[in-house]
N, C-alpha and C positions, 0 to 999 in steps of 0.2 A: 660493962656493956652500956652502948649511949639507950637512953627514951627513945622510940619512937616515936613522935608524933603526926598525927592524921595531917592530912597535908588541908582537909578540911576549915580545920581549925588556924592555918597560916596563911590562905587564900586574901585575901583584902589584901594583909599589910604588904604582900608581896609584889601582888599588881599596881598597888596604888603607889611603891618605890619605884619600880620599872615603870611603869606610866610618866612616869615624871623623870627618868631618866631617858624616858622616846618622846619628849616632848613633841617635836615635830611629826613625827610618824602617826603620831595617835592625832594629833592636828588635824593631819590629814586626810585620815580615813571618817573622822570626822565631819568635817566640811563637804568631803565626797560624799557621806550619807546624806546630809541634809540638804547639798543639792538636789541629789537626786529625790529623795522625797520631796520637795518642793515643785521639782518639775513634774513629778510622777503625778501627784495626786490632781494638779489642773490638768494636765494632759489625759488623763483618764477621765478627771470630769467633762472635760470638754466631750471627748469620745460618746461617754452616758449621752451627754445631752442630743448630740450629734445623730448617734444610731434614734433615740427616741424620736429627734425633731423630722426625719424624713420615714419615718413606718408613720406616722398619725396617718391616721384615716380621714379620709377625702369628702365623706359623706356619700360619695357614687358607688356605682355596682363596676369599678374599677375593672375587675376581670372579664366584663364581658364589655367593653366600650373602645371603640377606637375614631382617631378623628381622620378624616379627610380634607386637605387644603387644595381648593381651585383658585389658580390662577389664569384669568382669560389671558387669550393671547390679543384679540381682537377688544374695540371700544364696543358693546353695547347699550344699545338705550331702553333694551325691554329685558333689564337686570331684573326687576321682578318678578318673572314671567319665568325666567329660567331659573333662579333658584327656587322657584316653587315647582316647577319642572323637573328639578335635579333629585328635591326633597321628597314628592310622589312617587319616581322611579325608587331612589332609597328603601322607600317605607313599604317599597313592595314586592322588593328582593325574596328568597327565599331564607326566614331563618336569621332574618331583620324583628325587632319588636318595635321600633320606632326610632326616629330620626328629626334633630333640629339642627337650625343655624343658629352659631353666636359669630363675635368674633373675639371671646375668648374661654378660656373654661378649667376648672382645676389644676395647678401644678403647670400651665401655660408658660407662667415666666413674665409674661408681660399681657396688659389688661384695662380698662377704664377702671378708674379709681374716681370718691365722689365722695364731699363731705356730706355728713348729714344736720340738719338743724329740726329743732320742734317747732321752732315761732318762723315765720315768713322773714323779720326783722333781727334776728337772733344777730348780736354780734359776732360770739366767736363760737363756732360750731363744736357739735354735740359728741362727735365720732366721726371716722374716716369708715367708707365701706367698699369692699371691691364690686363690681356693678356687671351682672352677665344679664343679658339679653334668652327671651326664650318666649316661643308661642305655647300652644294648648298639650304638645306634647313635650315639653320639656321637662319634665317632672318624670314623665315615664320613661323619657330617654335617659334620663339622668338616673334612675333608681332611689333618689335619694326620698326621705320618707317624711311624709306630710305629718304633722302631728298637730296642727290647730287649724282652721281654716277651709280653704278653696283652693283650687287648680285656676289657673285663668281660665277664661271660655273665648273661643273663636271670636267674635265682635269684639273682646277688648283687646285685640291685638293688632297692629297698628306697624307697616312696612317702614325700614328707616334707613337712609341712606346714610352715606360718612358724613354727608352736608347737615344732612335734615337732623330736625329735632321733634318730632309730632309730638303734641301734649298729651300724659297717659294719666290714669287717674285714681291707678292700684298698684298693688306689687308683694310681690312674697320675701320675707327675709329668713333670715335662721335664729336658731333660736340665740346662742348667743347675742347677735347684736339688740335683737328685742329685750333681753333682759339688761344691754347695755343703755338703750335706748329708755326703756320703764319697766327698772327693777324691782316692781309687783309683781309682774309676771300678765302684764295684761294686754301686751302689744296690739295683740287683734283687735282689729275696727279701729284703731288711733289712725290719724293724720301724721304724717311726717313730709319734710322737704329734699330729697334727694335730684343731684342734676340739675335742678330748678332751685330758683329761691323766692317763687312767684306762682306757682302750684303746687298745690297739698296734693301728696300721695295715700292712699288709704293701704293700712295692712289687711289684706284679705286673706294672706295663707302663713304659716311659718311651718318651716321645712327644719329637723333635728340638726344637721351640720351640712354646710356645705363651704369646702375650704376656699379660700381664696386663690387669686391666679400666682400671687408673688411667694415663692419658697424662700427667701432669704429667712434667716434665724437670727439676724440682727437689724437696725434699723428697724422705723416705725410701722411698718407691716409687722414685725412679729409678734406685736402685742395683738392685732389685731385680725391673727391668721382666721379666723371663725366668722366676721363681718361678712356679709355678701347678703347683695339685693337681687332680685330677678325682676326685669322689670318687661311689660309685654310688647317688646320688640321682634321682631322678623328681620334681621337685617337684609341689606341687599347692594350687590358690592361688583364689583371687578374680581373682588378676593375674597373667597365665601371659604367660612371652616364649617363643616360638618361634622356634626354627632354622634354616631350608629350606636343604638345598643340592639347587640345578638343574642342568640337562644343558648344556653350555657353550654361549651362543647363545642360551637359555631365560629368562632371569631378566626380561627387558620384559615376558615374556608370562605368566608363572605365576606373576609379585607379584598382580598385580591379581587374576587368576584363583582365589588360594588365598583372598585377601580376599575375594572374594564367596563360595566355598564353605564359608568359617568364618563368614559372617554368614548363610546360608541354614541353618545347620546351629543355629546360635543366634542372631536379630536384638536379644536384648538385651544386648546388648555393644559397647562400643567397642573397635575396631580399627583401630593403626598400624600401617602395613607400611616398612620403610628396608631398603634396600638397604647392604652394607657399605661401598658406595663413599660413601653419605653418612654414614654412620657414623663412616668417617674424617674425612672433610671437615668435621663437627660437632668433633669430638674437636680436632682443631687447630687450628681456625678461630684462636685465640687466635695459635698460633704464628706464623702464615701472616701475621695480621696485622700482628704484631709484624716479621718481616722486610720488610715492605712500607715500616710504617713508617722502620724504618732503616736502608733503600737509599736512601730518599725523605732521610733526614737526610745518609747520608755524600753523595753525589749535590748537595744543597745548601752542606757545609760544601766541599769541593774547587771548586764553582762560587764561593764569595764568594773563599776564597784565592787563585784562579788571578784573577779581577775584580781582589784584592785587589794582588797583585803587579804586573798590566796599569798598574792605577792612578798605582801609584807609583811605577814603573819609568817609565814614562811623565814622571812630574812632574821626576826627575831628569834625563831627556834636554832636556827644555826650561828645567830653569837650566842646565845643562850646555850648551848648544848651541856657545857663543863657543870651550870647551874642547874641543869635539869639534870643530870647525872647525880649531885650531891643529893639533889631533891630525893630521887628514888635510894640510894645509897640510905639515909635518914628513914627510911619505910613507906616512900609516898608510892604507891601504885600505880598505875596505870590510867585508872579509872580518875585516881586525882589529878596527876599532870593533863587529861584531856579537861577536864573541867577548870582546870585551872586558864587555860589558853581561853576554853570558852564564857567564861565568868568577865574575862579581861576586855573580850571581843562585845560582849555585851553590854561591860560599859560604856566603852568606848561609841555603839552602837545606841546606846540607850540618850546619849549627850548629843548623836548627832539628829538623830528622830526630834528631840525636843524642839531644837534649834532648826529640823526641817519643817516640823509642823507652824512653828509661827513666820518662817519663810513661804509657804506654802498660802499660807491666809494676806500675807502681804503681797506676793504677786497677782493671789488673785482679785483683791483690791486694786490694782495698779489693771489688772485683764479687763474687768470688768467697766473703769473709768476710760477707759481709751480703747476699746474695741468692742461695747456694748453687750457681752457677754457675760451668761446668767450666773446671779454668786456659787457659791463653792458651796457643798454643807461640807462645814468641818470635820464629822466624820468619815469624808473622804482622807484628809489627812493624815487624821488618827491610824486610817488603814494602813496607807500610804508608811509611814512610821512605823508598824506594827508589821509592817510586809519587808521591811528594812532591817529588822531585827531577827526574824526567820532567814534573812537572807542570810546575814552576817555569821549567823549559827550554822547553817550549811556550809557558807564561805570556808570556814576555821576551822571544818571538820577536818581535811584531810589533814594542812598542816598539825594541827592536834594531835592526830595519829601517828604522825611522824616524829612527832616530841615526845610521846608516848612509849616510842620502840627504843628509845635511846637506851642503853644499860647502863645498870650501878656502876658497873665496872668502871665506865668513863672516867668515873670523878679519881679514882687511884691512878691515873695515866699521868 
């Protein structure tokens, strides 16, 4: 009567003979892991980053803020008069807490941008800063929360048309750009040059965050999404955007409301009213979409590899059959031939993970140089690799079990 022997104990030299007699097969399934981990794990970072870069918070009471855009339809010369007209009526709605004019404001998309310098003569300036306009209630409209400083007051605020430029003499920033600006932490009462290169501005207030108007996540705004000045302007225009922030609970009902009392007050005008929740949802539609897309690709690339391995894990059980027949015939169980498949897939799996992971750091070097996009952390990879090898293991399950059910008997046939 032959030895038994544990099919434990024959596992390597087995696979590693057949390995080498599927040279291309095992190639294959290879190259397809480490593709796909390569794609997987930028494509997911990207995503990380994605979902992260459009929830940041704005600094505003977001929820309860919507803008209003008038467009005259007529030429007026007593522009000033009505938007401080239009802003009165606003402020005195029912269910209103306060109301200003910019012409631009969080997540906007587009905005006055302004470099900043310390020295009047500064050659090459200090920081880029996005630049919103706002009178004595702009802080309150905006929600956003003083943490050093002052509010502007009535007198230092100053009407400014597209033409004009009136000389102002103060301004509030956020706290990031102050510590960008003097990283002591001492911004308040310094002098800066914004807009001008010929008048000193004084820091009178700094406000915790307030985002800038440019959502993009590459390009030189995205280092600089947290800059922004306030400087004490009233604009006054042909094309006035309004402010509103309402009473929590309020905002269904006092959009439409302010829109009809800014058109009864002037019907020659066009008027948009958005809420900042669409505001957001405008501003990153791009992003949003962009991760949709590539869940919908890693999603399709793991579904063809895991097919991909089914497939051909599958085709070697069935030239294999006669040998897996002796196998069991020889005492190997059930339990062995599945382990056996899956030890094999593992390898195979384990060579193409390696080779995805340093694929994976090279494209994103290559992502990063040419489309400005934030590095990878490695162990995204790693994941990536380690999520490939759990695949591969489920992949091989079935055929396994189907190599498993073969009978001894085969091998006497």
């Amino acid at each position: 009567m032959s030895k038994q022997v544990p099919m434990s104990k024959l596992e390597i030299g087995p696979i590693l003979s057949s390995l080498g007699r599927n040279k291309f097969g095992s190639m294959l399934i290879a190259a397809q892991i480490a593709i796909t981990v390569g794609f997987l794990a930028n494509a997911l970072s990207i995503v990380e980053f994605r979902l992260s870069w459009s929830s940041r918070p704005t600094g505003i009471d977001e929820a309860n803020i919507f803008s209003i855009r008038s467009d005259s339809v007529d030429h007026h010369t007593d522009t000033a008069a009505r938007v401080s007209a239009d802003l009165a009526l606003l402020r005195g709605l029912p269910g209103v807490i306060d109301a200003f004019a910019d012409y631009s404001y969080p997540m906007a998309g587009g905005g006055w941008g302004s470099s900043v310098h310390l020295q009047p003569d500064q050659a090459t300036q200090t920081t880029t800063t996005a630049i919103y306009f706002a009178d004595e209630h702009g802080l309150r409209t905006l929600g956003t929360r003083l943490i050093a400083g002052r509010n502007f007051t009535a007198d230092e605020i100053r009407d400014r048309a597209e033409s004009d430029s009136p000389i102002t003499s103060v301004l509030i920033v956020t706290k990031a750009l102050g510590l960008k600006l003097f990283p002591a932490g001492d911004a308040l009462g310094k002098d800066i040059y914004v807009d001008s290169d010929e008048h000193p501005e004084r820091i009178v207030g700094i406000v915790e965050r307030l985002q800038a108007f440019d959502t993009r996540s590459s390009g030189p705004w995205s280092t600089i999404a947290e800059h922004s000045v306030l400087l004490p302007y009233r604009p006054v225009a042909e094309r006035s955007d309004y402010l509103v922030r309402v009473q929590p609970g309020r905002l269904d009902s006092v959009m439409p409301a302010a829109q009809q009392a800014l058109f009864a007050l002037d019907s020659n005008r066009i008027l948009r009213t958005r809420s900042m929740a669409q505001v957001r949802e405008s501003a990153y539609r791009g992003d949003h979409g962009l991760v949709v897309l590539l869940l919908c690709v890693s999603v399709a690339l793991l579904l063809v590899t895991g097919f991909g391995i089914v497939g051909l894990t599958s085709h070697w059980v069935a030239q294999r059959r006669r040998q897996i027949g002796i196998r069991r015939a020889l005492g190997a169980t059930r339990g062995d031939i599945m382990r056996y498949f899956q030890t094999e897939n593992l390898l195979i799996a384990a060579v193409g993970a390696l080779i995805g992971i340093g694929f994976a750091v090279a494209l994103n070097l290559w992502v990063v140089r040419e489309f400005e996009m934030p590095r990878m952390e490695i162990d995204r990879a790693v994941a990536g690799g380690i999520l490939m090898l759990i695949l591969g293991q489920l992949a091989v399950l079935w055929p396994a079990l189907r190599a498993a059910s073969i009978p001894p008997a085969l091998a006497t046939r």
